[in-house]
LUMVEXDO-346913 format. One record per residue (C-alpha): residue number from 0; residue in three letters; x, y, z. Coordinates in steps of 0.2 Angstrom, whole numbers. Example, Ala and Ser with C-alpha at 12.3 -4.5 7.8 and 13.67 -1.06 7.14 Angstrom:
2
+------+------+-------+-------+-------+
: resi : resn :     x :     y :     z :
+------+------+-------+-------+-------+
:    0 :  Ala :    62 :   -22 :    39 :
:    1 :  Ser :    68 :    -5 :    36 :
+------+------+-------+-------+-------+
REM end
This chain:
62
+------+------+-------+-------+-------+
: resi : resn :     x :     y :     z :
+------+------+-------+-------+-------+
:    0 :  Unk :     0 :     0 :     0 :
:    1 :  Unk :     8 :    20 :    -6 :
:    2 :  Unk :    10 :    30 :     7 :
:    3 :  Unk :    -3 :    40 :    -4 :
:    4 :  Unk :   -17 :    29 :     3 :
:    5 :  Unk :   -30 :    38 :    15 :
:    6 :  Unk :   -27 :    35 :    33 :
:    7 :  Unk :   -42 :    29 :    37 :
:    8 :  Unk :   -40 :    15 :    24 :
:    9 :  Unk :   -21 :    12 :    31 :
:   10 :  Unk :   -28 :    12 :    50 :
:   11 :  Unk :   -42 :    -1 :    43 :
:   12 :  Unk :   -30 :   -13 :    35 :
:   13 :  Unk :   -20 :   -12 :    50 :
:   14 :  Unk :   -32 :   -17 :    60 :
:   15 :  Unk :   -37 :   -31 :    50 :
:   16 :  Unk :   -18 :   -35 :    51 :
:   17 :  Unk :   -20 :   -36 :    68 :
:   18 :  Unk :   -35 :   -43 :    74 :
:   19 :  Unk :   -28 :   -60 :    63 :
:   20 :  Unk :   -14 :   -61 :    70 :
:   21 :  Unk :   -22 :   -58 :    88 :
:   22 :  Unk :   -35 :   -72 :    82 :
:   23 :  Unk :   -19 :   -84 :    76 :
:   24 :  Unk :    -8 :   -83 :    95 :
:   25 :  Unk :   -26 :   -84 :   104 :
:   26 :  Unk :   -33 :   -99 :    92 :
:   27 :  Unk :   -15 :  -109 :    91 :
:   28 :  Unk :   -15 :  -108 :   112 :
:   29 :  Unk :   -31 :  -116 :   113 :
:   30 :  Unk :   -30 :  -133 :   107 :
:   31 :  Unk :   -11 :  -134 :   120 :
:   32 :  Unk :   -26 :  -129 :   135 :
:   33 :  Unk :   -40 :  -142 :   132 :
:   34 :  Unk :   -40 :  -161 :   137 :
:   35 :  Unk :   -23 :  -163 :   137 :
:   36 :  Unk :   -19 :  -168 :   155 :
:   37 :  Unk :     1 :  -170 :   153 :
:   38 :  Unk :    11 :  -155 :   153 :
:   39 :  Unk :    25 :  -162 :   142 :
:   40 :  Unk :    13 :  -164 :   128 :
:   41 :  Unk :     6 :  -146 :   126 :
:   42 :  Unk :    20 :  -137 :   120 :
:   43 :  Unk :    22 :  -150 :   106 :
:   44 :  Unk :     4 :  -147 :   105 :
:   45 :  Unk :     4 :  -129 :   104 :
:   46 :  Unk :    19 :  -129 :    92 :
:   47 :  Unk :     9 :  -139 :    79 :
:   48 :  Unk :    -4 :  -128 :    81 :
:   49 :  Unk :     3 :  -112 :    76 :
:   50 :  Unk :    13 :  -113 :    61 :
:   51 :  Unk :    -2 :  -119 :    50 :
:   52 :  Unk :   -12 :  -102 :    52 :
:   53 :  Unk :     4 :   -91 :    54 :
:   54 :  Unk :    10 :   -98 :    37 :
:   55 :  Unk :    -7 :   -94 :    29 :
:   56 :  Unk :    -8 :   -77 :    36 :
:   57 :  Unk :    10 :   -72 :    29 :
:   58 :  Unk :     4 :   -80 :    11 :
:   59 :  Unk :   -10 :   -68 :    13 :
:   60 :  Unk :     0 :   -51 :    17 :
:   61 :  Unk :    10 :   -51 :     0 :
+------+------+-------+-------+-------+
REM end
């Protein structure tokens, strides 16, 4: 996006921006809280989580 663009349309697709990424950290730590009763197995859990969504949020920003 120029630096041309209005503000308001920069301050919108920056919140966009943030709100998915907000929604990715939030959504990827949920799975690593639910059922799972041993603690050695939600960090695996939570890394296999995250990069699915963060990947497909990166492909959408170019």
């Amino acid at each position: 996006m120029s630096a041309s663009a209005p503000l308001i349309r920069r301050a919108a697709v920056e919140g966009m921006g943030t709100a998915a990424l907000v929604a990715v950290v939030v959504g990827s730590g949920i799975p690593a809280t639910g059922p799972i009763i041993d603690a050695g197995t939600r960090l695996p859990a939570n890394s296999l989580a995250t990069p699915a969504p963060s990947a497909e949020e990166s492909a959408l920003a170019r």
